[in-house]
N, CA, C and O atoms as a DFTB+ gen file, in Angstrom:
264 C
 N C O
     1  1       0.834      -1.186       0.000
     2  2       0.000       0.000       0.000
     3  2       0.874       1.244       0.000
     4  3       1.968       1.062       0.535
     5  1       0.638       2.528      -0.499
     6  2       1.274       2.994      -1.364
     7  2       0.562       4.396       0.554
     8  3      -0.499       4.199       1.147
     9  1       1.494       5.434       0.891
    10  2       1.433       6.081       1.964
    11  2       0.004       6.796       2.125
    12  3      -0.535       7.084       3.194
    13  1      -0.347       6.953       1.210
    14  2      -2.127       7.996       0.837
    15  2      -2.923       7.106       1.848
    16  3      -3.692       7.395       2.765
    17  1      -2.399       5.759       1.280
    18  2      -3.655       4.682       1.130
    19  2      -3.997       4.628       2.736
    20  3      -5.099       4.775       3.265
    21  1      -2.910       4.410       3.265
    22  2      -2.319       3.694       4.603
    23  2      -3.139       5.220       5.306
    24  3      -4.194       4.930       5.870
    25  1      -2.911       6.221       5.325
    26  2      -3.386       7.548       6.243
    27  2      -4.841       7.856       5.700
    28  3      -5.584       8.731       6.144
    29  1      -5.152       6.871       4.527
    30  2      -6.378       7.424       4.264
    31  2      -7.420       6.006       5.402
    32  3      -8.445       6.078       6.080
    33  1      -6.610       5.068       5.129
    34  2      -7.353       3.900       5.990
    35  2      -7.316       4.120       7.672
    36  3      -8.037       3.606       8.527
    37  1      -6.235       5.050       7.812
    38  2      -6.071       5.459       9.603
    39  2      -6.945       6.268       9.495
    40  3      -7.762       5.894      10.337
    41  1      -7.347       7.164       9.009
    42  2      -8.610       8.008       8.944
    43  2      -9.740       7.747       9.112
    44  3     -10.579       8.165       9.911
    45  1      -9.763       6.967       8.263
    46  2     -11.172       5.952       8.473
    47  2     -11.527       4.937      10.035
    48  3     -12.561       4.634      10.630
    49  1     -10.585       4.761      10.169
    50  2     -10.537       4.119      11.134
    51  2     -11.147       4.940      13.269
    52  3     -11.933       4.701      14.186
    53  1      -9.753       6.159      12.766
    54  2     -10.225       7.155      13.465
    55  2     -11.324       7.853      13.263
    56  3     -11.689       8.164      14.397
    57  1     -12.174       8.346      12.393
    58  2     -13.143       8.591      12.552
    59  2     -14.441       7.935      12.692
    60  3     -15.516       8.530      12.762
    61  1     -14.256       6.551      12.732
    62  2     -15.332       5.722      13.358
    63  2     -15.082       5.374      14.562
    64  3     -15.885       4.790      15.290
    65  1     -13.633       5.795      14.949
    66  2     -13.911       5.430      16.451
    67  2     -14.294       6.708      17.160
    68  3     -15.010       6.652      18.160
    69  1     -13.836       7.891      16.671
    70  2     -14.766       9.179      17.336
    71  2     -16.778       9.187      17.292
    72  3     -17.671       9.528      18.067
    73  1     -16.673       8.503      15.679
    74  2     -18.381       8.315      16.265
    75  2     -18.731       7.638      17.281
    76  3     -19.248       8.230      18.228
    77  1     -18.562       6.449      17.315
    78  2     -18.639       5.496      18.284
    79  2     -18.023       5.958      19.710
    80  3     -18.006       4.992      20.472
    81  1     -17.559       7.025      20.249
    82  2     -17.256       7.867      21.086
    83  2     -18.410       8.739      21.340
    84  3     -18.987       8.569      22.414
    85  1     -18.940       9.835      20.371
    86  2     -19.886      10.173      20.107
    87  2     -21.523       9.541      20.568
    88  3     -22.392      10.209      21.129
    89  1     -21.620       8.277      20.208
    90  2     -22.990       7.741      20.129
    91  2     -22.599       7.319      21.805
    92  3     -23.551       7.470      22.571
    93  1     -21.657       6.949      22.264
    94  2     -21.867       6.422      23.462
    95  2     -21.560       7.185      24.435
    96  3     -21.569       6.741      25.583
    97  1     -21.211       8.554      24.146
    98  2     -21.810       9.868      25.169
    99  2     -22.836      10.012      25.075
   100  3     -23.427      10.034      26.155
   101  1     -23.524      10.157      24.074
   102  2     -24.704      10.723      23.680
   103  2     -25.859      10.034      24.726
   104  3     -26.600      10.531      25.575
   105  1     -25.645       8.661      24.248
   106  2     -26.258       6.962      25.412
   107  2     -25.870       7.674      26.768
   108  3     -26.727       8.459      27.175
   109  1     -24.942       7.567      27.400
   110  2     -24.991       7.608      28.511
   111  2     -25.761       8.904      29.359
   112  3     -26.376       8.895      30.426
   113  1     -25.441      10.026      28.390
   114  2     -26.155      11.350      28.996
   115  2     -27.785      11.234      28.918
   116  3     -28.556      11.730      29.739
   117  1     -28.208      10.359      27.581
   118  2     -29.410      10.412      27.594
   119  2     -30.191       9.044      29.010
   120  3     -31.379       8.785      29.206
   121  1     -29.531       8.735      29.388
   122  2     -29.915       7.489      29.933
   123  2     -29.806       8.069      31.625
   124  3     -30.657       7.777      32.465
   125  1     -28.709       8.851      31.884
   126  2     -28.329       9.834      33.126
   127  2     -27.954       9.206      34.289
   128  3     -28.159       9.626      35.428
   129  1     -27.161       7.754      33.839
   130  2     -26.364       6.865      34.216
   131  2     -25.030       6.913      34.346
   132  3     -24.395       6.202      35.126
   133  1     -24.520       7.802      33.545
   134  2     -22.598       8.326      34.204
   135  2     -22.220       9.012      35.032
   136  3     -22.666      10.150      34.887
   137  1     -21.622       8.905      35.830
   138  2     -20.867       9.517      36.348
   139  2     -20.167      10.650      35.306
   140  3     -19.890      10.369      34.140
   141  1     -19.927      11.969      35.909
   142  2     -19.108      13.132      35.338
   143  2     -17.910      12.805      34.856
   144  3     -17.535      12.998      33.699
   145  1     -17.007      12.077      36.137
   146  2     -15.516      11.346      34.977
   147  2     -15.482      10.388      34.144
   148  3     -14.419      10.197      33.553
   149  1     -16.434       9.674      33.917
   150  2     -16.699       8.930      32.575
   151  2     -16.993       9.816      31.510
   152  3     -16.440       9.867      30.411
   153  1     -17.773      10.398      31.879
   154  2     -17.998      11.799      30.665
   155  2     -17.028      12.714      30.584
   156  3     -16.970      13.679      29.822
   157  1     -16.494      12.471      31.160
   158  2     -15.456      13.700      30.760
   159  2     -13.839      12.944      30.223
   160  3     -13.058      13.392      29.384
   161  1     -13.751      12.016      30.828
   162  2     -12.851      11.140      29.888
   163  2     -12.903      10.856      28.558
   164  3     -11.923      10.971      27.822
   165  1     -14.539      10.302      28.009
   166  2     -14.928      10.252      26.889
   167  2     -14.983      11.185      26.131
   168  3     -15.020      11.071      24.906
   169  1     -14.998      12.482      26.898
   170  2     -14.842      13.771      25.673
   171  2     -13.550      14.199      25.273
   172  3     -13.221      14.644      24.173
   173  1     -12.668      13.970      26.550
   174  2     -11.190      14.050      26.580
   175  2     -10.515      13.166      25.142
   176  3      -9.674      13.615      24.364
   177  1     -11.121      11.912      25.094
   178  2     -10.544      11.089      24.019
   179  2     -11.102      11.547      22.348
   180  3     -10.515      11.339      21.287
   181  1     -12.539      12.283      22.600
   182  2     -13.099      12.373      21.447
   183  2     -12.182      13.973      20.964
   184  3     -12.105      14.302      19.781
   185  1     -11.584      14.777      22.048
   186  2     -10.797      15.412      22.115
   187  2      -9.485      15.225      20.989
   188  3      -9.329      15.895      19.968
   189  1      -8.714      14.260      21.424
   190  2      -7.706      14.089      20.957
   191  2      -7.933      13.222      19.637
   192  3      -6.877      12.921      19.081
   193  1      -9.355      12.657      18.888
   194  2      -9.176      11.968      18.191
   195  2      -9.267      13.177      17.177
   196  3      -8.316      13.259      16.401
   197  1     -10.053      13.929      17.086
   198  2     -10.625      14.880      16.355
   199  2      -9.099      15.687      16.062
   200  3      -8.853      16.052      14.913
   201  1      -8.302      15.885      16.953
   202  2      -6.651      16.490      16.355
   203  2      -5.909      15.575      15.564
   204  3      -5.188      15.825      14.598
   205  1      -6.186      14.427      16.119
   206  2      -5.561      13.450      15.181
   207  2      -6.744      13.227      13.737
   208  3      -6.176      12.575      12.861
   209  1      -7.188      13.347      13.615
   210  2      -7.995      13.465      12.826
   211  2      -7.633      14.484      11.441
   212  3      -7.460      14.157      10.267
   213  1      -7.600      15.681      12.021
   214  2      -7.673      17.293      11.670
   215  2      -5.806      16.805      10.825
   216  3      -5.464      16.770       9.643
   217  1      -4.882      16.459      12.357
   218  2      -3.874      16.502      11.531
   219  2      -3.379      15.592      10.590
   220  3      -2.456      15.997       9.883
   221  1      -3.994      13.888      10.342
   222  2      -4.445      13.477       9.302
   223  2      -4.601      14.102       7.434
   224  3      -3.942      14.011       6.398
   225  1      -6.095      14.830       7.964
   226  2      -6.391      15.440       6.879
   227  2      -5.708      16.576       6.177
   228  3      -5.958      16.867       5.008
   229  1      -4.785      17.246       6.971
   230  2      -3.908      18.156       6.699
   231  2      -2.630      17.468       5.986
   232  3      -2.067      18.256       5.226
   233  1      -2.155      16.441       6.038
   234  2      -1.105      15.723       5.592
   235  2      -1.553      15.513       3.751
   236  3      -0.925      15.719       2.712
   237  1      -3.102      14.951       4.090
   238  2      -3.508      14.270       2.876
   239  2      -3.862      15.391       1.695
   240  3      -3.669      15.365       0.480
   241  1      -4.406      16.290       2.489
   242  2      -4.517      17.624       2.049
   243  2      -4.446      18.535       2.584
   244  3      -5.239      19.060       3.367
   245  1      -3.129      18.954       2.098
   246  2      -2.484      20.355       2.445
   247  2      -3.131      21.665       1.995
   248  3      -3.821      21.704       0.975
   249  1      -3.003      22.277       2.432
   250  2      -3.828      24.094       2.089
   251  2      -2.577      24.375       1.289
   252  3      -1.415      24.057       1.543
   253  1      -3.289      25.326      -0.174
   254  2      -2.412      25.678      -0.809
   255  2      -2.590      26.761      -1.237
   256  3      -3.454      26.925      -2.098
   257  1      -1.793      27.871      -0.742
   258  2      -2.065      29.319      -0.939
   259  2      -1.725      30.063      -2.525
   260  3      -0.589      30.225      -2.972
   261  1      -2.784      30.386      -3.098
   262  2      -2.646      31.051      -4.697
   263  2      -2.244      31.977      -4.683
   264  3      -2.076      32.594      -5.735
C-alpha cells in the first residue's frame, strides 16, 4: 500500500472510532447513568481523536495558498 492509502485507511478508522465515542456519550447522557468522569474522559478522548484526525487530513490535504 502505497502512503495515501495507509493515512487514508487510519482516517477511516479514526473517525469511526470518534463516532462510536460520540454515540456512546450521547447513550450515557441520555440514559443519566454516568458519572461526570466517565464523561469527561470520553470527551477528553473524542478530544484528541478529532486532532488526530484534523492533523491526518492536513497531511492528505495540504492548504495551498494562490
Amino acid at each position: 500500500m502505497m502512503e495515501d492509502e495507509i493515512l487514508r485507511v487510519r482516517l477511516e478508522v479514526l473517525r469511526r472510532e470518534h463516532r462510536d465515542l460520540d454515540e456512546s456519550v450521547a447513550a450515557l447522557q441520555a440514559r443519566g447513568t454516568a458519572d461526570m468522569l466517565t464523561l469527561q474522559r470520553l470527551k477528553r478522548r473524542k478530544l484528541v481523536l478529532k486532532d488526530k484526525i484534523a492533523a491526518l487530513e492536513d497531511r492528505l490535504l495540504p492548504d495551498i495558498i494562490a
